[in-house]
Backbone as CSV, one residue per row, in Angstrom:
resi,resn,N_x,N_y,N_z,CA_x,CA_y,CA_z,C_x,C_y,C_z
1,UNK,-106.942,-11.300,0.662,-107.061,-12.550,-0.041,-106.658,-13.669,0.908
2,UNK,-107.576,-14.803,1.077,-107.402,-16.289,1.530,-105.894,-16.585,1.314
3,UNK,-105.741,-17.730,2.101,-104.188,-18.350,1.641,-105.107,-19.547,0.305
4,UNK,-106.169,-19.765,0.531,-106.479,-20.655,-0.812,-107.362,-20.216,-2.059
5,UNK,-107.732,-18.735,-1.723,-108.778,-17.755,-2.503,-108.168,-18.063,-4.138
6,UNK,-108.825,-17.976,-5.374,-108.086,-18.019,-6.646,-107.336,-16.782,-6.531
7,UNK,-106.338,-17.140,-7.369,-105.613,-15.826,-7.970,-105.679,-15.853,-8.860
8,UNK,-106.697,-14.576,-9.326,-107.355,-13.723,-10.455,-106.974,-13.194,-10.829
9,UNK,-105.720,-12.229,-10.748,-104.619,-10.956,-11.523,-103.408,-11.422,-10.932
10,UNK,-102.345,-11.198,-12.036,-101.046,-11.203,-12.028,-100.516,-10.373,-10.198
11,UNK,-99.787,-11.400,-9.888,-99.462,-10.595,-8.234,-98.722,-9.294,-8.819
12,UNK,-99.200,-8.375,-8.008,-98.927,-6.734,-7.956,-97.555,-6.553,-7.090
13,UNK,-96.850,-7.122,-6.730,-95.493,-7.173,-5.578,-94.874,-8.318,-5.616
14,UNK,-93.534,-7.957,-5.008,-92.766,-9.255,-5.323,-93.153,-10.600,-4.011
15,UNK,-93.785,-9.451,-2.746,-94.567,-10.699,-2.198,-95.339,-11.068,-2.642
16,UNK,-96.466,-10.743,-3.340,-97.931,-11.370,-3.388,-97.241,-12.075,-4.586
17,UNK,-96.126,-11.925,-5.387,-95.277,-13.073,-6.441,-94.923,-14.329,-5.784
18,UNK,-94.292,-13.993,-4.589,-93.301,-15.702,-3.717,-94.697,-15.927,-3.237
19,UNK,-95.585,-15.694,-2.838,-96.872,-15.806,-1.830,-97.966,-17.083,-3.129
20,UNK,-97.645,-16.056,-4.304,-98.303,-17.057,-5.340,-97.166,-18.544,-6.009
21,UNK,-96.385,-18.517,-5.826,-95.579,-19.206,-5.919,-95.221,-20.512,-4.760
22,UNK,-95.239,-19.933,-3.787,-95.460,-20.553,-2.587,-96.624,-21.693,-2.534
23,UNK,-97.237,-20.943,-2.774,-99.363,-21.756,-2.930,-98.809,-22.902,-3.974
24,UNK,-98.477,-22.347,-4.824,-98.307,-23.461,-5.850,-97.516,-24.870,-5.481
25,UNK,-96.722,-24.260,-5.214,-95.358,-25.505,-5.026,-95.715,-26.582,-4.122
26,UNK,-96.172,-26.296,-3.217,-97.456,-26.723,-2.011,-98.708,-27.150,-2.275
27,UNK,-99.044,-26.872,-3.703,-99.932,-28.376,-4.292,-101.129,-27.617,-4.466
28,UNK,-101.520,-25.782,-3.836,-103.095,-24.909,-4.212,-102.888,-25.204,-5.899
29,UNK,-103.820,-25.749,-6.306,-104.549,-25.317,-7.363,-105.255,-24.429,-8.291
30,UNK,-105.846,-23.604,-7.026,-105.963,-22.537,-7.677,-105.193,-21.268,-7.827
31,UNK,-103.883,-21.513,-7.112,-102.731,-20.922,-7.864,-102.534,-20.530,-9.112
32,UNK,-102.894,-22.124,-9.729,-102.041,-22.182,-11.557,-102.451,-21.411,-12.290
33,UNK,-103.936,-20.666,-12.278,-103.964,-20.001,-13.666,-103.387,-18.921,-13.453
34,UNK,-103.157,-18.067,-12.238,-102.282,-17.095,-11.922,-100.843,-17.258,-12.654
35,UNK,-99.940,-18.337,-11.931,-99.013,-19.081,-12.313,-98.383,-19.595,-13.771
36,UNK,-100.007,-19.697,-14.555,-99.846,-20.227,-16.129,-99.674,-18.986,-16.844
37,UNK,-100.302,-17.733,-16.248,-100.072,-16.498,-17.042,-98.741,-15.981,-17.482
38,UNK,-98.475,-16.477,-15.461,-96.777,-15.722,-15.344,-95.902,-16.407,-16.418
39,UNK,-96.282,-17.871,-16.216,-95.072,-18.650,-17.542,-95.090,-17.989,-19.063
40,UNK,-96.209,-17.538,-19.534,-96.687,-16.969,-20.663,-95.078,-16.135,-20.653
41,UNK,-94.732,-15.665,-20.149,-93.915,-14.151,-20.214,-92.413,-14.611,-20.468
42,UNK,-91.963,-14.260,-21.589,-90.422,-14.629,-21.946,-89.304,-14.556,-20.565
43,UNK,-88.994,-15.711,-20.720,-87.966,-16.162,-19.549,-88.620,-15.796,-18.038
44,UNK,-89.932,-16.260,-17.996,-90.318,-16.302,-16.633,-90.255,-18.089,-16.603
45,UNK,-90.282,-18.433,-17.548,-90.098,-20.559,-16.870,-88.872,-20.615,-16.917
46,UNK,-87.802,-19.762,-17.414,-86.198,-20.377,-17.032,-86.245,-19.374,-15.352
47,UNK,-86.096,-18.339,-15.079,-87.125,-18.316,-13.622,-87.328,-18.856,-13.009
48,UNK,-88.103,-19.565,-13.065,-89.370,-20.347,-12.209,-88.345,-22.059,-12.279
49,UNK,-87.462,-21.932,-12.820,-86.665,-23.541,-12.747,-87.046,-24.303,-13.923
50,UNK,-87.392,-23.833,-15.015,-88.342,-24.728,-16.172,-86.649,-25.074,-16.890
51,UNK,-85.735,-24.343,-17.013,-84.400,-24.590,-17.904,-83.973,-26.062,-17.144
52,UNK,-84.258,-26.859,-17.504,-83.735,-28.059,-16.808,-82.106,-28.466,-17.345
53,UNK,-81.732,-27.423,-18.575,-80.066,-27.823,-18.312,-79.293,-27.231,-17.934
54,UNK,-80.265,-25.590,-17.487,-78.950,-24.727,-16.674,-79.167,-25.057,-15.383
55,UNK,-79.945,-26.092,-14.668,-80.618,-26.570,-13.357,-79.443,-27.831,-13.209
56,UNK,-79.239,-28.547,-13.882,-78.320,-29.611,-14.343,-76.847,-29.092,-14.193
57,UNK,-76.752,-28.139,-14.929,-75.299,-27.720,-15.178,-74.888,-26.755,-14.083
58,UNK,-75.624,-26.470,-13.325,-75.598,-25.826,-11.858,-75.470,-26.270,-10.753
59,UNK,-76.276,-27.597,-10.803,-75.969,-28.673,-9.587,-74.232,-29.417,-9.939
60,UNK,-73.906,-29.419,-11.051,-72.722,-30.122,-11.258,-71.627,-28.698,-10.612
61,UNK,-71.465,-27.637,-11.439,-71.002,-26.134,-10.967,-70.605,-26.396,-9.147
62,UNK,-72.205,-26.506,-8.519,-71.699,-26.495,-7.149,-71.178,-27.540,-6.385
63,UNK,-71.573,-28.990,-7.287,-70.833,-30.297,-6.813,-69.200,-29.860,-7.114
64,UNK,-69.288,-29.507,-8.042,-67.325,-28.917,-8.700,-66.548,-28.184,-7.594
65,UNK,-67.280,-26.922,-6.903,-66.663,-25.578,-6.282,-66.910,-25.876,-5.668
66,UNK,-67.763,-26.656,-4.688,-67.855,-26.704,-3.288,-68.097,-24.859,-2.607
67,UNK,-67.797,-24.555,-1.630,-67.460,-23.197,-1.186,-66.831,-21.963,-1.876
68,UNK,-66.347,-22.620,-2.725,-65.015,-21.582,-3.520,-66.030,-21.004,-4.760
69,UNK,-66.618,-19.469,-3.898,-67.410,-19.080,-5.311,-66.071,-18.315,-6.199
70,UNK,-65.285,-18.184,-6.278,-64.458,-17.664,-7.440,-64.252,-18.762,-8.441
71,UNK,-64.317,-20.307,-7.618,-64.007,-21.328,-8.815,-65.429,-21.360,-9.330
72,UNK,-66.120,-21.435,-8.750,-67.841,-21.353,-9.741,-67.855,-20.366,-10.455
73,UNK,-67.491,-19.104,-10.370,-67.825,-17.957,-11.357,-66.828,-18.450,-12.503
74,UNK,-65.762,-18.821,-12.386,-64.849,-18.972,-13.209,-65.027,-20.050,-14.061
75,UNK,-65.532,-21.182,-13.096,-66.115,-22.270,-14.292,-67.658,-21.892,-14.910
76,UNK,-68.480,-21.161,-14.383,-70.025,-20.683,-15.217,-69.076,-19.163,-16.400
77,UNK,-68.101,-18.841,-16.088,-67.576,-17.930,-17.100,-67.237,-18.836,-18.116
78,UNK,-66.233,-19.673,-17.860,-65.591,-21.163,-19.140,-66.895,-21.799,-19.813
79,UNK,-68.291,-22.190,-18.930,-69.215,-22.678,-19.882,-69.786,-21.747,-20.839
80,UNK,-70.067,-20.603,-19.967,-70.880,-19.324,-20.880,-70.208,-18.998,-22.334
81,UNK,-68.819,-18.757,-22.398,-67.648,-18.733,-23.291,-67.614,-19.827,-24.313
82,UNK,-67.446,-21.032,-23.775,-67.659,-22.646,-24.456,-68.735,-22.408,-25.554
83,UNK,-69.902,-22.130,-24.705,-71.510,-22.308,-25.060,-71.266,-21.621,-26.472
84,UNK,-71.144,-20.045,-26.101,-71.005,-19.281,-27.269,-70.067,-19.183,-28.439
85,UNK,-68.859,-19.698,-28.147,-67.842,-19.941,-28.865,-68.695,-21.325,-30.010
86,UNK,-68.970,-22.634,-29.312,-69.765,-23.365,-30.144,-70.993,-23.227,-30.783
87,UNK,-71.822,-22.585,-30.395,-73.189,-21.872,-30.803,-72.932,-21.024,-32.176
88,UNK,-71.744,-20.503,-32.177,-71.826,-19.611,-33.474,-72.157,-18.146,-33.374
89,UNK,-72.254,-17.277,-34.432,-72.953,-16.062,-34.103,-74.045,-15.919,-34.771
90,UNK,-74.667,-16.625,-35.414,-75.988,-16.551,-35.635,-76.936,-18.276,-35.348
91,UNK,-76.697,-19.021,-34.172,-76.773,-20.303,-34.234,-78.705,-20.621,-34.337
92,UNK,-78.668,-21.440,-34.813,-80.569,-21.908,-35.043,-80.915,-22.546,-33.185
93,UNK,-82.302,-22.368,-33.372,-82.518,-22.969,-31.465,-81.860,-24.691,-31.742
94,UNK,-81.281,-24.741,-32.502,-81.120,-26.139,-32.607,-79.593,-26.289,-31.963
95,UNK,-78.932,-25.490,-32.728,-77.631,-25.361,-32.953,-77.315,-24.897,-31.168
96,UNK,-78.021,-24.057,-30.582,-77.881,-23.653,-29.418,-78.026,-24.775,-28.161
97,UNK,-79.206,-25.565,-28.200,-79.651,-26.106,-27.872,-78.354,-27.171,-27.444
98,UNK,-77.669,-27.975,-28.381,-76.744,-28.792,-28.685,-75.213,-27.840,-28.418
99,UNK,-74.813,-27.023,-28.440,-73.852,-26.305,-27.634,-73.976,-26.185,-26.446
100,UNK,-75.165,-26.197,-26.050,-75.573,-25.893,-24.384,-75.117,-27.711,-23.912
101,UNK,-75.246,-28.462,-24.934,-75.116,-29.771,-24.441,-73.960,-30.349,-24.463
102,UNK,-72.955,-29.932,-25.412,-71.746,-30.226,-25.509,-70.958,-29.661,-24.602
103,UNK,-71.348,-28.338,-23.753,-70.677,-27.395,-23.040,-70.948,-28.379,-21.198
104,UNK,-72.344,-29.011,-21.107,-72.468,-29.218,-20.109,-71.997,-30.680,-19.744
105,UNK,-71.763,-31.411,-21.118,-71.367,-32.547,-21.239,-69.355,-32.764,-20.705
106,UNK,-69.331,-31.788,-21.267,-67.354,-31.101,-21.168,-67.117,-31.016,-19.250
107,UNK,-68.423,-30.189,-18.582,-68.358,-29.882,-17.546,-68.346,-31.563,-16.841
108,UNK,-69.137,-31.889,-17.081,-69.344,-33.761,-16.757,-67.880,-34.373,-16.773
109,UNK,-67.630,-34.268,-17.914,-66.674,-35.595,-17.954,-65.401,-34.884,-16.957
110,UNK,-64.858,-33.515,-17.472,-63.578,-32.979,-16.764,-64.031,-33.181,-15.003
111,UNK,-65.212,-32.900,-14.390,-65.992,-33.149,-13.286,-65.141,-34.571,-12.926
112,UNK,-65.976,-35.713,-13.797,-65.132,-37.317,-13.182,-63.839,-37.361,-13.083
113,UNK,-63.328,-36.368,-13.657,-61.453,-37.007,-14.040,-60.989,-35.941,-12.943
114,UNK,-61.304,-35.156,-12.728,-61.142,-34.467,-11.674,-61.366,-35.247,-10.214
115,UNK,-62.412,-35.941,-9.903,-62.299,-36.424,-9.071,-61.454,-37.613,-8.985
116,UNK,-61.632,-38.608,-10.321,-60.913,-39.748,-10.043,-59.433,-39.510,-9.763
117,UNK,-58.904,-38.456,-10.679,-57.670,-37.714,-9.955,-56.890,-38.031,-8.755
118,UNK,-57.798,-37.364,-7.988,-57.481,-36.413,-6.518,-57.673,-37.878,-5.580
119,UNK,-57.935,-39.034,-6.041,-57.971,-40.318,-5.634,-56.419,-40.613,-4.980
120,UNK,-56.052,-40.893,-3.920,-54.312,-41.552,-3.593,-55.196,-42.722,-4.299
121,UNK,-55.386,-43.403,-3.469,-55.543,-44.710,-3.590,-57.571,-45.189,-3.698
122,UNK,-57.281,-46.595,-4.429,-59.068,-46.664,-4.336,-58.937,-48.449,-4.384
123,UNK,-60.495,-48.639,-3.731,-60.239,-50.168,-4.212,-60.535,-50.426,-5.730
124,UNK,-60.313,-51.784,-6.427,-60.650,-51.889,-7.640,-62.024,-51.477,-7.987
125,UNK,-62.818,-52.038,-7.156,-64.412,-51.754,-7.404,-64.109,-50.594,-8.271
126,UNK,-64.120,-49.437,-6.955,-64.500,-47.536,-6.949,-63.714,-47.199,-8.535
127,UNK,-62.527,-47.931,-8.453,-61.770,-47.757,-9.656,-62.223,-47.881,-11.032
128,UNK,-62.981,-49.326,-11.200,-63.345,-49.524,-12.455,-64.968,-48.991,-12.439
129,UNK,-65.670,-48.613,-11.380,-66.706,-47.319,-11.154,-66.418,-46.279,-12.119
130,UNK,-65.453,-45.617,-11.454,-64.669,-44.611,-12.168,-64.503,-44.260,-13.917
131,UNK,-63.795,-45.644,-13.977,-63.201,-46.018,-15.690,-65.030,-46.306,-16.036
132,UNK,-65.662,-46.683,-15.925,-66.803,-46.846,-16.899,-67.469,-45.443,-16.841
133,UNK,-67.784,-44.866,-15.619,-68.242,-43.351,-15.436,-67.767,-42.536,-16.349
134,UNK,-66.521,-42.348,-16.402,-65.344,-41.284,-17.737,-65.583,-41.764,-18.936
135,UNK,-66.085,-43.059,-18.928,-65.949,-43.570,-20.428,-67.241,-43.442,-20.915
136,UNK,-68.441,-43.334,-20.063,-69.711,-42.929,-20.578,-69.797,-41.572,-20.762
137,UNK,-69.458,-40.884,-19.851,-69.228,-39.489,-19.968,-68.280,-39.173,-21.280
138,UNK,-67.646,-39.288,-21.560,-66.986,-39.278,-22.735,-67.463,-39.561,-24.137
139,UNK,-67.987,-40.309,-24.516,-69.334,-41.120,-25.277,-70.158,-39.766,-25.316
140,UNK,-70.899,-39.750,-24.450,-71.800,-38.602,-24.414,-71.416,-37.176,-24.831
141,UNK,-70.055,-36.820,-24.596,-69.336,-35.876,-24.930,-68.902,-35.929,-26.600
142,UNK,-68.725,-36.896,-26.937,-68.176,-36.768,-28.620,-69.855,-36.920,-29.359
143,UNK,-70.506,-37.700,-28.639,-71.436,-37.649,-29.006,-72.436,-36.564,-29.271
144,UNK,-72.632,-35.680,-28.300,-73.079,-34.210,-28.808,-72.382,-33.516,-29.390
145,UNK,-70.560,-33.988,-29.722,-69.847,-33.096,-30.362,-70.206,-33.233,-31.957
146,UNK,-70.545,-34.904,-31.810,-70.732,-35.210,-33.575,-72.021,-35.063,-34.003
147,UNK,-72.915,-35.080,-32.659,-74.881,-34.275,-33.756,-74.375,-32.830,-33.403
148,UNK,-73.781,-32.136,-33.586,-73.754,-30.450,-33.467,-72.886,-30.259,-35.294
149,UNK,-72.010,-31.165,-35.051,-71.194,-30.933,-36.675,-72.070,-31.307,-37.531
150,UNK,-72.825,-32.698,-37.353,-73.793,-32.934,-38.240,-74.867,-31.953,-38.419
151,UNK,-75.074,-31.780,-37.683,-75.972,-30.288,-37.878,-76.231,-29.596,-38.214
152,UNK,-74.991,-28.886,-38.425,-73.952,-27.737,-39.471,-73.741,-28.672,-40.306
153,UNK,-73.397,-29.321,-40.578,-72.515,-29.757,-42.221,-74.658,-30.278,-42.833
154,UNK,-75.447,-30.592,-42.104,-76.479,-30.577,-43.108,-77.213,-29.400,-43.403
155,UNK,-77.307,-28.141,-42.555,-77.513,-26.916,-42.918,-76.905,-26.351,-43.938
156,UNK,-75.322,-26.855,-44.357,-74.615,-25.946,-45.410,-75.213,-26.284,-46.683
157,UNK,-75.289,-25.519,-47.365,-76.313,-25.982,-48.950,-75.382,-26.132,-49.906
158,UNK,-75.633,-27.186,-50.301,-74.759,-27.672,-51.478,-75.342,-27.205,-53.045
159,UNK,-74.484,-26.804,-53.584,-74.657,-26.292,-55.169,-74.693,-27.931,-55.652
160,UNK,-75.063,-27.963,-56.480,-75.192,-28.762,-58.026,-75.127,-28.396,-59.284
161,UNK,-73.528,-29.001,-59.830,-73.685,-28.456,-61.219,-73.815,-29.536,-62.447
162,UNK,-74.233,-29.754,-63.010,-73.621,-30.620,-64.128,-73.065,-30.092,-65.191
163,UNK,-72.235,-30.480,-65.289,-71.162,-30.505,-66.755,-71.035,-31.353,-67.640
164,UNK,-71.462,-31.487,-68.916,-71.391,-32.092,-69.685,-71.314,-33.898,-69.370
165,UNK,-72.214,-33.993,-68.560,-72.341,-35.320,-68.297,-71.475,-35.659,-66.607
166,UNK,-71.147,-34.656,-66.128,-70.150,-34.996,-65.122,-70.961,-33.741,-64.087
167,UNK,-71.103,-34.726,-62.944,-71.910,-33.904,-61.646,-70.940,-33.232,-61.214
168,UNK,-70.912,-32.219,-60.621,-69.817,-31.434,-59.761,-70.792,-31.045,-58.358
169,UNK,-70.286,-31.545,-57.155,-71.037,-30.895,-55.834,-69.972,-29.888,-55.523
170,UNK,-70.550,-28.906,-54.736,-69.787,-27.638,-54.274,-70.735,-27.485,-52.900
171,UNK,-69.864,-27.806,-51.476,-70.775,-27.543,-50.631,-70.650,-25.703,-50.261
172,UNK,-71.379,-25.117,-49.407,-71.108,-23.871,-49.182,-72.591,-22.969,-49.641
173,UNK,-72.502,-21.760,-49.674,-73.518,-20.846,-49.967,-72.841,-20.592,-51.628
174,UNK,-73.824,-20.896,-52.235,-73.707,-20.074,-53.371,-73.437,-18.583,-53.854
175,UNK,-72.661,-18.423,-54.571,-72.658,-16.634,-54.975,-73.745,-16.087,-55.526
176,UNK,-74.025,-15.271,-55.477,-75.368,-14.361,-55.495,-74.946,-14.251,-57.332
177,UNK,-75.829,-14.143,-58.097,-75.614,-13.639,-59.934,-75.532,-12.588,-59.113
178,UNK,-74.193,-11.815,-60.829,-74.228,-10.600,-60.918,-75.186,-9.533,-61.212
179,UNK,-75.796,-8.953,-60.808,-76.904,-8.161,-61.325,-76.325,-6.829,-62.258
180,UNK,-75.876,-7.567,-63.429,-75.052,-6.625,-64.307,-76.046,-6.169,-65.773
């Protein structure tokens, strides 16, 4: 096969895979329908770089650790943990979605204060740089904290009762009738 021939079947090897991949990235065209197949396939576009917030939350990871892969494993262990701890155990792609954001948002802000930290000294500029940076970051942080609760508190189904002229709300899952 050409370096510009179509690719007609899924590559058979993990070269003729980087080889089709390669073509692509580099602008062949007739790469893509090869390429569009491969995306077809569950978690071949987080793969291929399509997850643009574990791409995000990875570039921050190695801005964080620098060299020190034990502090990267240890902080991608604290998000993974975060993620799932907020996600729930049965969370909707919604609910996930928005944990993944609150988790990468957490990584952000502790990221600025960490650096502004380790500051001796700064001029005012870099300083009040700083203070608006943490304070947007922060914003952004309560902010995915409060559409994730909202989220959940509008998923929970509220009962309705009336009583003799008097509404009663009961949020929560209802009890199942007795099947007596």
């Amino acid at each position: 096969m050409s370096d510009k021939t179509p690719a007609k079947a899924a590559p058979s090897s993990n070269e003729e895979l980087y080889a089709l991949i390669k073509r692509a990235e580099e602008g062949d065209e007739t790469a893509m329908p090869a390429v569009r197949d491969l995306l077809k396939k569950p978690g071949v576009v987080d793969l291929l770089g399509g997850d643009l917030g574990r791409r995000a939350r990875q570039t921050l990871v190695e801005k964080f650790g620098g060299k020190n892969l034990v502090f990267k494993e240890a902080v991608n262990q604290k998000l993974a943990a975060l993620q799932t701890e907020l996600a729930g155990p049965a969370p909707t792609p919604l609910e996930r979605l928005l944990a993944e954001r609150v988790a990468t948002c957490w990584l952000h802000l502790h990221h600025l204060e960490q650096i502004y930290s380790q500051k001796e000294s700064m001029a005012l500029e870099v300083g009040m740089y700083f203070q608006r940076s943490i304070s947007a970051a922060h914003k952004r942080y309560l902010a995915a904290i409060k559409t994730l609760a909202v989220v959940r508190k509008l998923a929970v189904p509220v009962l309705q009762v009336n009583i003799a002229k008097q509404q009663v709300n009961v949020a929560g899952a209802a009890a199942p009738a007795d099947a007596g």
